[in-house]
C-alpha positions in Angstrom: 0.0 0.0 0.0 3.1 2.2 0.5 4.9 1.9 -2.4 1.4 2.3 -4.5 1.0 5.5 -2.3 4.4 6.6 -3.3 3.9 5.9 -7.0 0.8 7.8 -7.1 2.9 10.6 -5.9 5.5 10.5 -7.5 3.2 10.4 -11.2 1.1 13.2 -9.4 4.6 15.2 -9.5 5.5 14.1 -12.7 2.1 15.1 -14.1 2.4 19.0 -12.6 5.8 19.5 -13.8 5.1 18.1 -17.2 2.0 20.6 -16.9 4.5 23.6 -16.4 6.5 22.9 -19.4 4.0 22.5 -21.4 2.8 26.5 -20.0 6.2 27.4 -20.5 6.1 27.2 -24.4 8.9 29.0 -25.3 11.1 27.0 -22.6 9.7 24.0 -24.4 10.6 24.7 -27.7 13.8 25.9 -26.8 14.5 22.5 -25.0 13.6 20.6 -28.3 14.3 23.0 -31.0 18.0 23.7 -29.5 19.9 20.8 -29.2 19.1 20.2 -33.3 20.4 24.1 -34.5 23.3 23.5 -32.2 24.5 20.1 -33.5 23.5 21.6 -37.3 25.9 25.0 -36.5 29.3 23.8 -34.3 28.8 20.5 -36.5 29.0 22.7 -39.8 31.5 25.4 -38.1 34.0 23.0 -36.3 36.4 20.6 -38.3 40.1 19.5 -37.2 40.7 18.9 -41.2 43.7 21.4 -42.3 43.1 21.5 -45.8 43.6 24.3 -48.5 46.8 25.7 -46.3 46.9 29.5 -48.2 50.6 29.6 -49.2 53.2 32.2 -51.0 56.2 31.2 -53.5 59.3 33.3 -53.3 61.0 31.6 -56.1 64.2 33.5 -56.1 66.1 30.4 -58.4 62.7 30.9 -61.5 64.1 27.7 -63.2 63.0 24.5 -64.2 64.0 22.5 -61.5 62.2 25.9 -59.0 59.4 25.0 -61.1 59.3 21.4 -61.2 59.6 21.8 -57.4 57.0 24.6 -57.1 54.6 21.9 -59.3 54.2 19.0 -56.3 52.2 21.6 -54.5 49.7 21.8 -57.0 48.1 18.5 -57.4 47.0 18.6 -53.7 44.3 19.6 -51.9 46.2 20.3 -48.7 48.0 23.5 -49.7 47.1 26.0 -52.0 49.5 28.8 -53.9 47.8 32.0 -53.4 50.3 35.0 -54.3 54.4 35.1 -55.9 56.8 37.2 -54.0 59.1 39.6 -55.2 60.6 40.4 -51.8 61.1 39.5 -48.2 58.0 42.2 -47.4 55.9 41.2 -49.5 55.9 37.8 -47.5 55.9 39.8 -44.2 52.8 41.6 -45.3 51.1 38.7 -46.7 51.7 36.7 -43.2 50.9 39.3 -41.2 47.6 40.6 -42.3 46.4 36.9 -42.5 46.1 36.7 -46.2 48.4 33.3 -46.1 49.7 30.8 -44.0 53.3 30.0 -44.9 55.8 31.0 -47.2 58.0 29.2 -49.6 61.4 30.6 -50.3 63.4 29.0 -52.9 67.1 30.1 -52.8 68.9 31.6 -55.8 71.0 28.9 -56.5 68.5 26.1 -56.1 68.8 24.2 -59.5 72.6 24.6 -59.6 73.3 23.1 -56.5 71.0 20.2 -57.6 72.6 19.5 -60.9 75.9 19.3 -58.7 74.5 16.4 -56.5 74.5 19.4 -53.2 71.7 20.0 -50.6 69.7 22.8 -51.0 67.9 24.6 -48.2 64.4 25.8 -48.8 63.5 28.7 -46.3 59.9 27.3 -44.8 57.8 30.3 -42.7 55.2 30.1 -41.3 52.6 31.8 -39.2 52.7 30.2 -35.6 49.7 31.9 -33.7 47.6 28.8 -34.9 50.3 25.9 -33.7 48.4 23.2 -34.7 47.6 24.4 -38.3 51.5 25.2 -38.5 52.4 22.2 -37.9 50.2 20.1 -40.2 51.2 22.5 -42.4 54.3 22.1 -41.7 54.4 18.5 -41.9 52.6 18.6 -45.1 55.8 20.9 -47.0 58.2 18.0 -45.6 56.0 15.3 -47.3 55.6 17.0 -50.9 60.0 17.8 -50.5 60.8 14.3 -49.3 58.1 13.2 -52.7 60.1 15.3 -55.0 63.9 14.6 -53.2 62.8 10.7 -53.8 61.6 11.6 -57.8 65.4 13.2 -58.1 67.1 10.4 -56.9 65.5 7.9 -58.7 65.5 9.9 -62.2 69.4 10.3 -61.5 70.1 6.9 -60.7 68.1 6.3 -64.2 70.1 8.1 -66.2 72.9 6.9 -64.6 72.0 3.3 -66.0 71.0 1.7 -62.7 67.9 -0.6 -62.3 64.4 0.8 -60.6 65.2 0.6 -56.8 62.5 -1.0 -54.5 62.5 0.5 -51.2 63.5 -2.5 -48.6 60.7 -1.4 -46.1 57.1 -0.8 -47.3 54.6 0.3 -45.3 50.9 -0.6 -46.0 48.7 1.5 -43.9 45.2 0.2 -43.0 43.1 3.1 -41.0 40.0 1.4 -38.8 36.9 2.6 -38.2 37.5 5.9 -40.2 39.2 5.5 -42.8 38.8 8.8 -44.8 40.3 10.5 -41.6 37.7 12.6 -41.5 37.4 14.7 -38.5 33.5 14.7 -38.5 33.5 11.3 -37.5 34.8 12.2 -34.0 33.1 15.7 -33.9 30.2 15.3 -34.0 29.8 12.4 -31.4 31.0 14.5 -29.0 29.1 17.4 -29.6 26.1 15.1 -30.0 27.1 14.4 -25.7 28.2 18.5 -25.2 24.8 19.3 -26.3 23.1 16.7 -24.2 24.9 17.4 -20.8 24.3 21.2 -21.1 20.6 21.3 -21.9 20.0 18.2 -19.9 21.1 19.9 -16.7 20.1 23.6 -18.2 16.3 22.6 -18.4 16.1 20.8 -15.0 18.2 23.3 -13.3 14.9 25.5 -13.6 12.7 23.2 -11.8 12.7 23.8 -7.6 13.9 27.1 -8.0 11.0 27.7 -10.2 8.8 26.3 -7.6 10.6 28.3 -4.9 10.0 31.9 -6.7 6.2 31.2 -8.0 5.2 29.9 -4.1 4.0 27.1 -5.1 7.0 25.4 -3.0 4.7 25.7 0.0 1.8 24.2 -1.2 4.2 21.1 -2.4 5.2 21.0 1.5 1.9 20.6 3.2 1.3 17.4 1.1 2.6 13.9 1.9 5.2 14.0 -0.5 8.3 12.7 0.5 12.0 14.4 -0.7 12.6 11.2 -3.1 9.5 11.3 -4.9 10.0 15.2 -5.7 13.0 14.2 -6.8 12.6 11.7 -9.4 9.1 13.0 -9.8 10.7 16.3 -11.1 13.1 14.0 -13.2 10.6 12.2 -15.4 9.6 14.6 -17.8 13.0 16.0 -18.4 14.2 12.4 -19.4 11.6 12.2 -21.6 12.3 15.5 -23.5 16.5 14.4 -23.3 15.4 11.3 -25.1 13.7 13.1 -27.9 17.1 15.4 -27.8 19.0 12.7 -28.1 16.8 11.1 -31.4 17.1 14.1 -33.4 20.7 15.0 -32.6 21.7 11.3 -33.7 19.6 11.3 -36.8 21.0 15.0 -37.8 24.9 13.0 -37.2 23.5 10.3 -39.5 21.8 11.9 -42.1 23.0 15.0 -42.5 27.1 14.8 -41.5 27.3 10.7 -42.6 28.5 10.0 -39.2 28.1 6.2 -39.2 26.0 3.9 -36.4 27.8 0.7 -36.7 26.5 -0.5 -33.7 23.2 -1.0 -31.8 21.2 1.9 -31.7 19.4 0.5 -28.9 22.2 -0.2 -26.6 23.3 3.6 -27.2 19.8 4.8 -26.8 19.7 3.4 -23.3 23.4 4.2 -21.9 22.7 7.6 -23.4 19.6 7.6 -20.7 21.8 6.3 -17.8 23.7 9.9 -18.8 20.5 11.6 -18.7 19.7 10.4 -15.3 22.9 12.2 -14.2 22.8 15.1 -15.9 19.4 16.4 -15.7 20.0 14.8 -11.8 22.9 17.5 -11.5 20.5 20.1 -12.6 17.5 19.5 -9.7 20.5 19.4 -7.3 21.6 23.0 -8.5 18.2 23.9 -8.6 17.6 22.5 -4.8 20.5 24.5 -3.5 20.2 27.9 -5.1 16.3 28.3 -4.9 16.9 31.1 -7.7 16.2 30.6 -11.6 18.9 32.7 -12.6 21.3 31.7 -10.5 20.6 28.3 -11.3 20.8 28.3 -15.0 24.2 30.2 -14.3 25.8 27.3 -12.1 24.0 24.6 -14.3 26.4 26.4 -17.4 29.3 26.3 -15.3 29.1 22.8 -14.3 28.3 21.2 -17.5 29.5 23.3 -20.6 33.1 23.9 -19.6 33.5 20.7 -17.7 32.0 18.7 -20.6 34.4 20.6 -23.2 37.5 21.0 -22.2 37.8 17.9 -19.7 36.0 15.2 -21.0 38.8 14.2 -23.6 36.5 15.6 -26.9 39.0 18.5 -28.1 42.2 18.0 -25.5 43.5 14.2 -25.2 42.8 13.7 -21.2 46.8 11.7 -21.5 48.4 15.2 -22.1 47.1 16.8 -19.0 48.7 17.0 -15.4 47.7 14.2 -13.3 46.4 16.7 -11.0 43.4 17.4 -14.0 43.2 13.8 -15.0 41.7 12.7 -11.5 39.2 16.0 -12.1 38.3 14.3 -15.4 36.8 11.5 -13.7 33.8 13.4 -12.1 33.0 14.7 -15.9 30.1 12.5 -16.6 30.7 13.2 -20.5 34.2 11.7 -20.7 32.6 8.5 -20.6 29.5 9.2 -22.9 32.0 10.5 -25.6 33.9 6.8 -25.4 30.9 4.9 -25.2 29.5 7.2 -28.3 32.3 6.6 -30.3 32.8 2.9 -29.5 29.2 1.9 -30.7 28.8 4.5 -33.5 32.4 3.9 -35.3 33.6 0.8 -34.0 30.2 -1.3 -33.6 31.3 -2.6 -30.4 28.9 -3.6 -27.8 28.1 -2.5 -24.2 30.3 -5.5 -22.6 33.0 -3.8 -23.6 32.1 -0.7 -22.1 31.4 -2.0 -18.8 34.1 0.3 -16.9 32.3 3.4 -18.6 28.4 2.3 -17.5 29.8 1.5 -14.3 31.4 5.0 -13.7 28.0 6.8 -15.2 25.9 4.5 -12.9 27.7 5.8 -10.0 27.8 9.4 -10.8 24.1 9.2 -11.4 23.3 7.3 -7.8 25.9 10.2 -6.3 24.4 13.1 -7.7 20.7 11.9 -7.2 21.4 11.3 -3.9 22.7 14.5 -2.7 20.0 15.8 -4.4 17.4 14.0 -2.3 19.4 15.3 0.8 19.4 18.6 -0.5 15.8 18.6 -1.3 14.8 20.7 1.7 10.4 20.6 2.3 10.7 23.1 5.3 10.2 26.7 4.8 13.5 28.8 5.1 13.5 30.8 8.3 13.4 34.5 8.1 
């Protein structure tokens, strides 16, 4: 008789708070309409792919072999010859006022020293305020140069009567699970899981503080209601509407960025609710303590959007940080999402091999809902 009592409670709650976000249209819409527009914009804005690298030729040699050289740059799409230079300024202003990247500068003597079987130095600059575009760019000028330094040797040794040479060492690359290298394939996962811990937590973050400001928080406390069934009474409808976030934002990854779901969209659909459970548990908690709406939503973005960014391993590998930060990383709730994401949408594996990460969400989500329940206070706050 209990436990039916505290069912019908806890769908009573359920029922009221589902009835206040329905009142709160714009709230609503926002909650379903958002996640979509901002997995369509940072999906469409952000890419790791360095491609089209705007570069100037300073081809101080202007011979065949400058231009032979000059030529393995332009049957890629990784670098692309904008502008010539005449001078040394003309590269300075070119580099500085962003127009390109990096600068070539082929040395006067370039095809003399080659025809005499000398090295050569090629002058290589480049702009260093983005470091990681400089160095794939970087690493893209040594490929094309060790390409054409290969193509000389081996049209020397031709002339020269010797045989074709086979390299003793080949290397056959296979790439797993993305193949094309493209960076999509990793964004968007874990902006599918940014998205969901930040409006997850934003939307229920609203929900005792809301109660709190409108009075209605008194009425709630004369009732038989105990602090558990607020709680997950409070919880259910925001699941509900994470779920739908959580179908669209997928389907917009599959059918509109190609993002692939080698694995069982069922088994993701429910670890990605084990997530919700935390998440939009983390917001009641904030919402229990601060007992204000704006302050709320303030420490709801705090705790959720740069946590869930920057220390959940989705731009920065969590291996490169102090050890001091790694430990944080562990209390980041979307560090695991983002493996277990990954793992079933690129790799097709299945959940038993992401036990360690479901057991790590389970616990944040039985931590956070049960400070929550303590912090659930249904006394009135003295004056």
């Amino acid at each position: 008789m209990r436990v039916r009592s505290s069912i019908i409670r806890l769908f009573a709650i359920a029922d009221k708070e589902w009835l206040q976000i329905r009142r709160d249209k714009r709230s609503l819409i926002l909650s379903l309409i958002a996640p979509l527009i901002l997995i369509l914009l940072f999906g469409f804005a952000l890419t790791m792919d360095v491609k089209h690298v705007k570069t100037m030729i300073y081809d101080q040699s202007r011979t065949a072999s400058s231009r032979a050289f000059i030529e393995g740059f332009s049957h890629t799409e990784y670098i692309d010859v904008i502008a010539y230079a005449e001078n040394y300024d003309d590269i300075d202003r070119y580099i500085d006022s962003g127009i390109c990247t990096m600068a070539v500068v082929i040395p006067p003597d370039f095809e003399r020293r080659i025809k005499t079987g000398r090295d050569v130095q090629v002058q290589l600059i480049v702009d260093g305020s983005d470091s990681t575009s400089a160095t794939v760019a970087t690493g893209y000028m040594k490929a094309i140069t060790m390409a054409h330094n290969i193509e000389i040797k081996m049209s020397g040794l031709k002339k020269a009567g010797f045989p074709e040479i086979t390299p003793p060492v080949d290397v056959r690359s296979r790439i797993w699970y993305n193949p094309e290298l493209e960076s999509r394939n990793f964004i968007i996962p874990g902006l599918i899981v940014i998205i969901l811990a930040i409006i997850s937590a934003l939307i229920a973050s609203l929900t005792i503080s809301r109660e709190w400001e409108r009075g209605t928080m008194e009425t709630l406390i004369t009732t038989p209601v105990r602090r558990w069934e607020l709680v997950f009474g409070k919880l259910i409808p925001y699941l509900f509407i994470g779920l739908f976030d959580v179908m669209i934002t997928v389907c917009a990854g599959y059918f509109v960025f190609k993002v692939p779901m080698r694995g069982s969209f069922v088994e993701f659909y429910l670890l990605a609710l084990l997530f919700l459970i935390g998440t939009s548990g983390l917001g009641i908690l904030i919402s229990a303590a601060t007992r204000v709406q704006v302050l709320s939503v303030q420490f709801a973005m705090v705790a959720t959007y740069l946590p869930s960014f920057i220390l959940s391993g989705f731009i920065f590998p969590i291996n490169n940080m102090p050890l001091l930060v790694q430990g944080i990383t562990y209390a980041v709730p979307a560090r695991y999402l983002i493996v277990i994401v990954k793992g079933i949408a690129l790799k097709g594996i299945g959940v038993m091999m992401l036990r360690v990460q479901i057991l790590f969400l389970l616990v944040y989500a039985a931590v956070v809902l049960i400070i929550a329940v303590r912090k659930m206070s249904l006394t009135l706050p003295e004056n």
